[in-house]
N, C-alpha and C positions, 0 to 999 in steps of 0.2 A: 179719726181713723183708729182699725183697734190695734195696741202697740204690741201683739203677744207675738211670740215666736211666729216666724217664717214656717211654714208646711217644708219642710225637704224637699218636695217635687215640687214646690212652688219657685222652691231659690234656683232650682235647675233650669225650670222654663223660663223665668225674668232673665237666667244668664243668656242662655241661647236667643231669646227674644233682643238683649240689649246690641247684642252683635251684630243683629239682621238690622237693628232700629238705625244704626250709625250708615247705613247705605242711604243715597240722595234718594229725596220723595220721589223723582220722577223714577226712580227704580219700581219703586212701593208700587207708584200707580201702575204701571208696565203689568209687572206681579199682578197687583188688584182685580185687571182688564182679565186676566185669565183666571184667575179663582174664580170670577163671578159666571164666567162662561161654563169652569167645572161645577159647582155647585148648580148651574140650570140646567146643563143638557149630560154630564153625567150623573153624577150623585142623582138631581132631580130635587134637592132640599125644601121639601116643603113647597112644592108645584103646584098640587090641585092646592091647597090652600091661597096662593099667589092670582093661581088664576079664576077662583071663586071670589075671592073677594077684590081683584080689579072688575072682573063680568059684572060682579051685583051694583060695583060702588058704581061703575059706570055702563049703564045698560044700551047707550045708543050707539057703543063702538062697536064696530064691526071685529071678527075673528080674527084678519089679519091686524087688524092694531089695536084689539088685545095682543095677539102675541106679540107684537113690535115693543108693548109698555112690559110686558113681564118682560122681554129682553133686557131692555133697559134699565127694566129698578134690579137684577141681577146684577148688572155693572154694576151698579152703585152701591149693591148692599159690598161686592168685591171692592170696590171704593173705602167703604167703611172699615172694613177691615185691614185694608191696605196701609189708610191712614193713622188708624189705631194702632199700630205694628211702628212707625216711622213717629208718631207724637211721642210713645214710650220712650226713645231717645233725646229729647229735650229737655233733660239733667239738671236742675239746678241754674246757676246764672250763666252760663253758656248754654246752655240747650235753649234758654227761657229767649234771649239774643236771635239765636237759631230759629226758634218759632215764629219771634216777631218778622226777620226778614224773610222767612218761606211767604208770608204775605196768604196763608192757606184761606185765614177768618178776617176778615174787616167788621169791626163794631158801628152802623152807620150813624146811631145818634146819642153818643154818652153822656150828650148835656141832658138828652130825658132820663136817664139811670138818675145819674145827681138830681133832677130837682125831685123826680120819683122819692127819692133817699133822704133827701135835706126835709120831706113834707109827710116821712111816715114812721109809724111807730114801730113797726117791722112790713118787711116788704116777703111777700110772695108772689114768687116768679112762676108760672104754670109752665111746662117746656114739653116737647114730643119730642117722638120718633123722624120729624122731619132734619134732613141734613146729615151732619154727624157729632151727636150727642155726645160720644166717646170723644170731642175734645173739649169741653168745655170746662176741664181742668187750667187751658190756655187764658182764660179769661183775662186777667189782669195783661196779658201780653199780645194781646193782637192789635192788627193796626186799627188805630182808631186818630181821632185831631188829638195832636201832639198839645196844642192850648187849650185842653179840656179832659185832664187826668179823670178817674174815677175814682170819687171817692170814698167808697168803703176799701177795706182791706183784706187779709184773705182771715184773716182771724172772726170776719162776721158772713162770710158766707157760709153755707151749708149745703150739700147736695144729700138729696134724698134717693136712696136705693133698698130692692131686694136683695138680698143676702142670695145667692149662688148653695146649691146645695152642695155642688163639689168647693172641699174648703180649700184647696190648692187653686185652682182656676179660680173661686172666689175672690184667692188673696190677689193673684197675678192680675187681674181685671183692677180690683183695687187700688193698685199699687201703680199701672199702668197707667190711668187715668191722671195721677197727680204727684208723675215724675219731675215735673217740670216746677214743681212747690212745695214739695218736701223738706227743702232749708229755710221756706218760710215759718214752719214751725203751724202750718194748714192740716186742723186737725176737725175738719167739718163732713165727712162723709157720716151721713144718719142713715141707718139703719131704719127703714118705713116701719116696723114695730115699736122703734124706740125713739122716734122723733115727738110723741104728743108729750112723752115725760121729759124731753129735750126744751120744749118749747114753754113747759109751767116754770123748770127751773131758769131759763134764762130770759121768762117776758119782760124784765125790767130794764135789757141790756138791745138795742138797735141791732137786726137780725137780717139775714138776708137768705130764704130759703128757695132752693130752686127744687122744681116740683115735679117730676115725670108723671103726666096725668093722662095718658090716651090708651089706657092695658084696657082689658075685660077687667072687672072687679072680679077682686081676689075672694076665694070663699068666703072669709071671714069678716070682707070692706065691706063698709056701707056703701050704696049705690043709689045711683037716680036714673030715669030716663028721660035723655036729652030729646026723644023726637026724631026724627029724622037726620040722622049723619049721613051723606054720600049716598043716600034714598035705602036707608037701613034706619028700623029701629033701633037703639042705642043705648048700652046702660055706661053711666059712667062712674067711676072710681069720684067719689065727695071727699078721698082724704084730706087733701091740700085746702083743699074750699071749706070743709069744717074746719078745718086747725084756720087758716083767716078771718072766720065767720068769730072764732072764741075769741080772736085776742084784736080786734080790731084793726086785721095786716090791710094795707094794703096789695091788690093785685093785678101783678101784670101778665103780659105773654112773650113769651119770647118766640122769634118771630125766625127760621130756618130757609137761603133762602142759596139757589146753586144759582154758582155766577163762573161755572167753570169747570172740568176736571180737577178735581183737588185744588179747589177754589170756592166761599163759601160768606156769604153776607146774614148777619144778628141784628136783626130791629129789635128795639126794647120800647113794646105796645103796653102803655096803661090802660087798665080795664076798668079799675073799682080803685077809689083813694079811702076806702073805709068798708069794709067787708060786714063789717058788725050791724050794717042798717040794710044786709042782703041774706037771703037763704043761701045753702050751698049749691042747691040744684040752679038758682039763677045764677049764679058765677059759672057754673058748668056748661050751665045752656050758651051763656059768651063767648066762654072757652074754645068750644065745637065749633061755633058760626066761623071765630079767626081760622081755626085749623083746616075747616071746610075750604074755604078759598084761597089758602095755601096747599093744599093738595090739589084743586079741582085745577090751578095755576102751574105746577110744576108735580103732575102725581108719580114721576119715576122717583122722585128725591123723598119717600113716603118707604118707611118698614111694610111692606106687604106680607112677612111671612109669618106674624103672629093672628092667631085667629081672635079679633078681636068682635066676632059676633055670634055668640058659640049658641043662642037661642035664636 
C-alpha cells in the first residue's frame, strides 16, 4: 500500500466514516435497503445501463421480471455499500474479533486454498464483481474449519486494483478495504500498472495474487474474445492470465455466493495447476464459463452498472 501522506479530505472522510462504521451491521443493512431503493428510483444511477444489460444477458424474461432483478441487484449494490461502510470499522485485533463473529463470509473449503498453495509456485486467484469484493481484505478472518488454518499469510497475498482518479476517495477506498490488517504490517495492494514489475521482482518468493478480471479491457489491456458471455459477445481483460501464463502461477477462481442479507459464502475453485502449458485466452474462456453460471444461478448478486459490453 502507498505509505505517503493522508489527502486532508481523505483523513476527514475515514473520520466521519469511522463513526458511522462502529453502528451494528444490521443498522448498515437497514441504511443499505434504502440507498439502494434511492439510487434506483431517484438518482436513477446508471438505469438504462442496468436494464440493458440484464435485457441482453437474459433475453427470455419478461419486462415484469426484468424490473423485479434490476429491483433487486439495486438492493444489493445498497448492500455493497452498506457493508463496505460497517467492514471499515473492524480495526485491528478487535475489529478482526468483530468480523469473525458478525459470521457476514464463510470460507467453505480452505483445505483446497492449502493444498492449491503447498503444490504451487505462485498462485493466481481470478475474482469478480459477484458478492462483495470490498471485503475481502477479511480474508484471513472469516469463519471457516477452525482444524484447517490457512496457510499463507498476509505478507504473501496481494490484491490487484485501479487506482481511483480522485486521490482522496482513492486513499479512503484504500484504506477502507484493509482496516482490519493494517497492524499486520499487509502491504499487498498492487496497483494494475505496477503489478507485472511487482511480479519479476518477487517471482522467486511464494505469492498469492488475487485478480479482479470481469471490466471491459482497459484501452491500453490486451484483450481476447471469450465468445459468448450471458449470449453477448465478450472481450476480456488477459492481464491476470498473461502474468500466470509468464511465471508458471497456478489458477484459480474465486467463487461469490449470497446466502443471506449480509450474509455471504467463498468457494476457492482450481482451474489450471500450471498456466505456462495454457494461452491466456484459454484461462479466460474458463474463467467466464465459472462466472456464467454464477450469475445465471443468482444474477441479483452481479455489478450490473458497469458497461461491460461497450461494442
Amino acid at each position: 500500500m502507498d505509505q505517503e501522506k493522508r489527502p486532508f479530505g481523505a483523513a476527514i472522510i475515514e473520520a466521519l466514516l469511522y463513526l458511522l462504521s462502529r453502528l451494528p451491521l444490521k443498522f448498515h443493512l437497514a441504511c443499505g435497503r434504502f440507498f439502494g431503493w434511492f439510487l434506483c428510483y431517484v438518482v436513477q444511477y446508471r438505469k438504462d445501463v442496468v436494464i440493458t444489460n440484464i435485457s441482453r444477458s437474459f433475453p427470455n424474461l419478461k419486462y415484469k421480471e426484468v424490473s423485479a432483478l434490476v429491483k433487486k441487484s439495486y438492493e444489493h449494490l445498497g448492500d455493497i455499500f452498506a457493508e463496505a461502510v460497517w467492514f471499515g470499522g473492524c480495526r485491528n485485533a478487535r475489529g478482526r474479533e468483530r468480523l469473525n463473529k458478525s459470521g457476514i463470509v464463510d470460507i467453505l473449503n480452505p483445505e483446497t486454498f492449502n493444498e492449491v498453495y503447498d503444490n504451487s509456485r505462485n498462485m493466481m486467484v481470478l475474482s469478480s464483481h459477484m458478492g462483495n469484493w470490498e471485503l475481502l481484505g477479511g480474508w484471513f478472518n472469516f469463519n471457516h474449519n477452525p482444524d484447517v488454518p490457512l496457510k499463507s499469510d498476509f505478507s504473501e497475498i496481494g490484491v490487484v486494483y485501479r487506482r481511483l482518479e480522485n486521490r482522496s476517495f482513492d486513499r479512503v477506498m484504500e484504506d477502507n478495504r484493509c482496516n482490519c490488517i493494517k497492524d499486520t504490517g499487509f502491504n499487498g495492494y498492487l496497483e494494475a500498472s505496477e503489478v507485472f514489475r511487482f511480479a519479476i521482482t518477487h517471482r522467486r518468493e511464494k505469492f498469492v495474487y488475487i485478480f479482479p478480471t470481469d471490466q471491459y479491457p482497459y484501452k491500453i489491456a490486451t484483450s481476447h474474445n471469450v465468445g459468448k458471455f450471458l449470449n453477448q459477445e465478450t472481450l476480456a481483460m488477459t492481464g491476470g492470465a498473461a502474468l500466470a501464463c509468464k511465471f508458471g502461477m497456478s489458477v484459480s477462481y474465486l467463487r461469490w455466493k449470497s446466502t443471506g442479507r449480509g450474509s455471504y459464502s467463498i468457494e476457492f475453485v482450481p482451474l489450471f495447476s500450471d498456466a505456462s502449458q495454457l494461452t491466456p485466452g484459454q484461462i479466460m474462456e474458463k474463467y467466464y464459463s465459472e462466472l456464467e453460471k454464477d450469475i445465471v444461478a443468482q444474477p441479483w448478486n452481479y455489478l450490473w452498472t458497469h458497461k461491460r459490453w461497450k461494442k
